[in-house]
Structure formats: C-alpha cells, structure tokens
N, CA, C and O atoms as a GROMACS GRO file, in nm:
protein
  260
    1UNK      N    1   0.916   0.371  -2.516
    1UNK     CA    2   0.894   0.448  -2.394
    1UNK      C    3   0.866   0.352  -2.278
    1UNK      O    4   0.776   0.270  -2.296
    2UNK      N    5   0.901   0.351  -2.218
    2UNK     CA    6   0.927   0.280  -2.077
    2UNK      C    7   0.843   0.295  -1.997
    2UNK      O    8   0.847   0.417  -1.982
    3UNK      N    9   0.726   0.240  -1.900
    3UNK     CA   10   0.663   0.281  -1.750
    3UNK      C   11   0.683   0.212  -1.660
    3UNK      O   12   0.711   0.093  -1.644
    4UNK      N   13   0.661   0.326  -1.576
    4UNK     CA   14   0.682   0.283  -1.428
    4UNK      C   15   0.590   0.123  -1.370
    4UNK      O   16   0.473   0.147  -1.400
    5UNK      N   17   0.593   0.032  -1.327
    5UNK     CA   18   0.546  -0.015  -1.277
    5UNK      C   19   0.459   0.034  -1.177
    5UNK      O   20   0.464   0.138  -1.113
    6UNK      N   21   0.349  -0.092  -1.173
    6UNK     CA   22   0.197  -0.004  -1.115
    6UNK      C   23   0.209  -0.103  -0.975
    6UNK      O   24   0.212  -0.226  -0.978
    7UNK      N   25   0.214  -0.046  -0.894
    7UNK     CA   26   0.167  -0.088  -0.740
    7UNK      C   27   0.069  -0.084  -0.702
    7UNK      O   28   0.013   0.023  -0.729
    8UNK      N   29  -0.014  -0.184  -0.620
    8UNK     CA   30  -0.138  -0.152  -0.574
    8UNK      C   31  -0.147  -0.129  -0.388
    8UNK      O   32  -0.089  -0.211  -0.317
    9UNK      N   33  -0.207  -0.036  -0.339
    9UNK     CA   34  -0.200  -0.071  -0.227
    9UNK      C   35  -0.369  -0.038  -0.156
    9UNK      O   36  -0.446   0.058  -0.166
   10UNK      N   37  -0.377  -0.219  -0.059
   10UNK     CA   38  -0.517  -0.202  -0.055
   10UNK      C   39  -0.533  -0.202   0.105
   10UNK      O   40  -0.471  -0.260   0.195
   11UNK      N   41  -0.636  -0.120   0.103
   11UNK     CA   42  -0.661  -0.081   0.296
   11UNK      C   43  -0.719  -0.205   0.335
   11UNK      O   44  -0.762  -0.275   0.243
   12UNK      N   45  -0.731  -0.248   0.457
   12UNK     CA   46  -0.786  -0.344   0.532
   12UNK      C   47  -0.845  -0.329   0.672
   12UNK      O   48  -0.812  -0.250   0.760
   13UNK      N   49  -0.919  -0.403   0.673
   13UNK     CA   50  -0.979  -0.404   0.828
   13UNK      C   51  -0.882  -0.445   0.966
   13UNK      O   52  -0.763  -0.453   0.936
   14UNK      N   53  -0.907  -0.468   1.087
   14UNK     CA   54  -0.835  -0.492   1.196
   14UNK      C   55  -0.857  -0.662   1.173
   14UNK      O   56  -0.791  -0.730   1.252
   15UNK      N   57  -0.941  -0.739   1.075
   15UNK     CA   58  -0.871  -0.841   1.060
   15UNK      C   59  -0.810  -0.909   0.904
   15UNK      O   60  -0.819  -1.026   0.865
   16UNK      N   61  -0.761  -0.817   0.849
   16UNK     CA   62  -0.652  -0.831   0.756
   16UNK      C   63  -0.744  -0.867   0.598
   16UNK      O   64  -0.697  -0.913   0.494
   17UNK      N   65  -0.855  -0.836   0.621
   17UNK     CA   66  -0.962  -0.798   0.495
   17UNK      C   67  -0.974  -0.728   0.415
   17UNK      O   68  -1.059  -0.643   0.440
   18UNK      N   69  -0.909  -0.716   0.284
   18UNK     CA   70  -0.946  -0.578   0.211
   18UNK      C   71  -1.094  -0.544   0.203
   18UNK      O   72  -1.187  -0.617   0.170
   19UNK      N   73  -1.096  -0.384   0.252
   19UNK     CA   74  -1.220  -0.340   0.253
   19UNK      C   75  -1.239  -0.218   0.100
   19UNK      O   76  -1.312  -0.122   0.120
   20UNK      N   77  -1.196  -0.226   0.010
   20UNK     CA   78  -1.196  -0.114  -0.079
   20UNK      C   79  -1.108  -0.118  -0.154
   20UNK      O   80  -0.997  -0.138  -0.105
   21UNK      N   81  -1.116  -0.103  -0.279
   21UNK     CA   82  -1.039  -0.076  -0.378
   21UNK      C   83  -0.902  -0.034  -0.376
   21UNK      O   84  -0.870   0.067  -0.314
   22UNK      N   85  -0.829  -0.094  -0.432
   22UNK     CA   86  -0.641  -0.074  -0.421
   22UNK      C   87  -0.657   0.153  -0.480
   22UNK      O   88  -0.730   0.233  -0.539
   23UNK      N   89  -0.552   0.144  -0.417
   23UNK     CA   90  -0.478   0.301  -0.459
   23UNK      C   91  -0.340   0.216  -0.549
   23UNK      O   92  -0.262   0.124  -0.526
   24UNK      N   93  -0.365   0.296  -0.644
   24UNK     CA   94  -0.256   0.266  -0.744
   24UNK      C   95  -0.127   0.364  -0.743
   24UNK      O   96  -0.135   0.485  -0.764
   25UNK      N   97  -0.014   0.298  -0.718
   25UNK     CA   98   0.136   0.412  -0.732
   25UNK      C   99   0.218   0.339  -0.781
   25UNK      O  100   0.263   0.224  -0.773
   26UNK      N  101   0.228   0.436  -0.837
   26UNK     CA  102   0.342   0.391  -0.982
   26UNK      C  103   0.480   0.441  -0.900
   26UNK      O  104   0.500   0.546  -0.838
   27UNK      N  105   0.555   0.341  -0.920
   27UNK     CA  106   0.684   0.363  -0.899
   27UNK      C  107   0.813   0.249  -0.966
   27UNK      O  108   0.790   0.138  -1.015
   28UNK      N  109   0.955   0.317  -0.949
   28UNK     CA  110   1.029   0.236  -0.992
   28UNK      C  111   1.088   0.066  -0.919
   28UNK      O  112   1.131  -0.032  -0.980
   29UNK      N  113   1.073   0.082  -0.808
   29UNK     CA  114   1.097  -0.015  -0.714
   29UNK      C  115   0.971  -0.031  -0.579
   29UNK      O  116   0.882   0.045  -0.542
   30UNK      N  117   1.016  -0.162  -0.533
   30UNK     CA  118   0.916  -0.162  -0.443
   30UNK      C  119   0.919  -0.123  -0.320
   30UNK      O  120   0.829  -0.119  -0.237
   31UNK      N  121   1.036  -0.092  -0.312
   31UNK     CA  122   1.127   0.015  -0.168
   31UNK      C  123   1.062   0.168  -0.202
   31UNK      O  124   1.067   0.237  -0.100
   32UNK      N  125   1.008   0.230  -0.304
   32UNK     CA  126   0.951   0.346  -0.334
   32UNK      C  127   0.815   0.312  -0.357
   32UNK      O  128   0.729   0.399  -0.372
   33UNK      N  129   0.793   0.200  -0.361
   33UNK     CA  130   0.642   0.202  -0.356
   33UNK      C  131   0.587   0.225  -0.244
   33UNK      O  132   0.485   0.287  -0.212
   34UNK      N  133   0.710   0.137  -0.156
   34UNK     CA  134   0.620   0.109   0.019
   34UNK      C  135   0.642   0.249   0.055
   34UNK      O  136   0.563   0.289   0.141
   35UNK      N  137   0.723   0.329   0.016
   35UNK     CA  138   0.757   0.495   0.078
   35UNK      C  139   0.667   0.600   0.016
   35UNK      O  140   0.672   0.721   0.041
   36UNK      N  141   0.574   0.534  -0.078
   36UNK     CA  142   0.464   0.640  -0.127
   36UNK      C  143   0.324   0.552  -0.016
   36UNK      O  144   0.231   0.605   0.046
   37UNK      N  145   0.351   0.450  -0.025
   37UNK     CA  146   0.219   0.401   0.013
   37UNK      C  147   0.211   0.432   0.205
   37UNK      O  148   0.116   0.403   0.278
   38UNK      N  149   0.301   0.476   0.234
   38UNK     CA  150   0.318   0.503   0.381
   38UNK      C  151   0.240   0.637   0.368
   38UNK      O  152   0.126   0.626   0.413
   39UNK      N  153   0.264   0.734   0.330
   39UNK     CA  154   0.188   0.878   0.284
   39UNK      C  155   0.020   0.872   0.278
   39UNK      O  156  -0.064   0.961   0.290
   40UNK      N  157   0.007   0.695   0.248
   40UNK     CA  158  -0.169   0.728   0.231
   40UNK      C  159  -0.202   0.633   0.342
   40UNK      O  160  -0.320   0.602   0.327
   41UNK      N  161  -0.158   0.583   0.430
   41UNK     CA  162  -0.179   0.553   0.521
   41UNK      C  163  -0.277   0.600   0.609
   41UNK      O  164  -0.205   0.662   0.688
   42UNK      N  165  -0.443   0.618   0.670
   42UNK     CA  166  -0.479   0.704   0.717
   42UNK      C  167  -0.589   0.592   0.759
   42UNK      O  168  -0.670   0.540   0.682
   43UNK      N  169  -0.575   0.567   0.884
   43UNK     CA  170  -0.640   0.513   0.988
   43UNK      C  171  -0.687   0.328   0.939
   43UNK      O  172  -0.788   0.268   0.977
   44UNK      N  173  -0.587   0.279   0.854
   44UNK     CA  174  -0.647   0.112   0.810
   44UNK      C  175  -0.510   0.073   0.781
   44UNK      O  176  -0.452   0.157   0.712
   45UNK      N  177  -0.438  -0.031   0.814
   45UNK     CA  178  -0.377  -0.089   0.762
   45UNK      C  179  -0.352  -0.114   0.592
   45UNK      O  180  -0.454  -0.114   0.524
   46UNK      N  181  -0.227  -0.134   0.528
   46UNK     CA  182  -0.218  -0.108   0.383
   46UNK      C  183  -0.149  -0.245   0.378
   46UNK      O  184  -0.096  -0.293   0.478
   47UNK      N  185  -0.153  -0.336   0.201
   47UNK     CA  186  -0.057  -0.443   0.202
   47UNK      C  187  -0.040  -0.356   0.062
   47UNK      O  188  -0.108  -0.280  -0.006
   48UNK      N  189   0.104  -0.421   0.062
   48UNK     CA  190   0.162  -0.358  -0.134
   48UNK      C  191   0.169  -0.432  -0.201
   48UNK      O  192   0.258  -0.516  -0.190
   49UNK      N  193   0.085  -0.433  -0.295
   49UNK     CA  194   0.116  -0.577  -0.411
   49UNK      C  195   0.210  -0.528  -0.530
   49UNK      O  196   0.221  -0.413  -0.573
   50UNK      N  197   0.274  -0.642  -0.570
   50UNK     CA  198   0.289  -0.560  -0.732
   50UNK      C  199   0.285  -0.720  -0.833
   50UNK      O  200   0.368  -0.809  -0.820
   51UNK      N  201   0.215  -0.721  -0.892
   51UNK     CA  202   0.065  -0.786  -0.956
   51UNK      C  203   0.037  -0.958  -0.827
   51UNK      O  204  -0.055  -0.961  -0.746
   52UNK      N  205   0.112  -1.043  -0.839
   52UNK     CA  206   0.069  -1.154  -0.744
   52UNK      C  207   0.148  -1.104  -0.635
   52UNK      O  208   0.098  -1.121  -0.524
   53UNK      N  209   0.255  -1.048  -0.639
   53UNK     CA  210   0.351  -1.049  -0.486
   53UNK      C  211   0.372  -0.962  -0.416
   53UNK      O  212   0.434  -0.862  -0.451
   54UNK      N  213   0.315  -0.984  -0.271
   54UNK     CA  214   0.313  -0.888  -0.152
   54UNK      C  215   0.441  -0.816  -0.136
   54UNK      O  216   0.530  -0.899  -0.122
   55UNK      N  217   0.492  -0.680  -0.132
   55UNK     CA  218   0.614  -0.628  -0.096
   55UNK      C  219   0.545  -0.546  -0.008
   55UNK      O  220   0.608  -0.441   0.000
   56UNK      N  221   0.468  -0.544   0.046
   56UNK     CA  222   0.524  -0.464   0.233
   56UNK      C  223   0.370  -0.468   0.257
   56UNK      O  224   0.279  -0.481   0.175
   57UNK      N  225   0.366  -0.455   0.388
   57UNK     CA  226   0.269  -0.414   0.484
   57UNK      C  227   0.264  -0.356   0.581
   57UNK      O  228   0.320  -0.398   0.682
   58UNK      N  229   0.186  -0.224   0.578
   58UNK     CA  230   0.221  -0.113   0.653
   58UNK      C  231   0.095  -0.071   0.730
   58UNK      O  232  -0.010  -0.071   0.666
   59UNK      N  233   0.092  -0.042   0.839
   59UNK     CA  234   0.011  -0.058   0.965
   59UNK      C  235   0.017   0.110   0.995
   59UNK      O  236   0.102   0.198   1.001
   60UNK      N  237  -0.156   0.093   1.012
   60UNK     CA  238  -0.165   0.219   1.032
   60UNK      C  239  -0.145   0.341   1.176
   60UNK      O  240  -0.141   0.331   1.299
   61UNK      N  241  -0.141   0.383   1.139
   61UNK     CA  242  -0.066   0.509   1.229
   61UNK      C  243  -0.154   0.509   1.362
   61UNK      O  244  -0.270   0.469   1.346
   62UNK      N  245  -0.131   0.532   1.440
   62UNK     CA  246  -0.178   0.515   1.574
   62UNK      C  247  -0.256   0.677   1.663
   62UNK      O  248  -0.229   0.795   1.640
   63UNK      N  249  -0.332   0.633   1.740
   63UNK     CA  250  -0.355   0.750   1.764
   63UNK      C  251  -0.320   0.823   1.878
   63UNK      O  252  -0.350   0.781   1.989
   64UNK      N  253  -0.255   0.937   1.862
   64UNK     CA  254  -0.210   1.001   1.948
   64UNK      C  255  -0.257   1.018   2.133
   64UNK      O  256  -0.178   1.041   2.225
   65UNK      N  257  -0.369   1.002   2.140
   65UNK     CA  258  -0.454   0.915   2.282
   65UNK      C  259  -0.364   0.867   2.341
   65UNK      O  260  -0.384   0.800   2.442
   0.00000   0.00000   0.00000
C-alpha cells in the first residue's frame, strides 16, 4: 500500500521565523502541496518543506484596507 507523501507547512513571522508547529498535508506532488497549503494561509506567511527541501513559499494574504 502506497502513501502519500507528508508535507509540512510552517507559519512565520514578518521576519521569516517559524513561530509554531508545521500543518501537515499529505499530497502527491509538491505543486499540490503548495495548492493545499495556500488554503491555510491566514494572516502569516507559510514555507513548504518536504523533509530537508523547501518547495514553495507562500505569503500571506493581504488585507483588504
């Protein structure tokens, strides 16, 4: 039986600090990882690991102001 590979994606501060524990998403590629990890995006910057290597970094959403 086969699994998905585990992605981690961890929030950060405005200076590029993880502040909290990775959110874990399982996915098949890391082009679907960064497209789940955009969804939890909510006011901190995100980086995507998948175990040593960074595949994306995604900046958080801005405020409508």
């Amino acid at each position: 039986m086969d699994r998905m590979p585990n992605y981690r994606a961890f929030p950060l501060d405005t200076r590029g600090h993880v502040v909290a524990p990775p959110r874990i998403i399982e996915a098949e590629t890391a082009a679907q990882a960064i497209a789940r990890a955009m969804q939890l995006v909510d006011g901190r910057d995100l980086e995507v690991w998948d175990a040593i290597r960074r595949v994306g970094l995604i900046r958080r959403r801005s405020c409508p102001h």
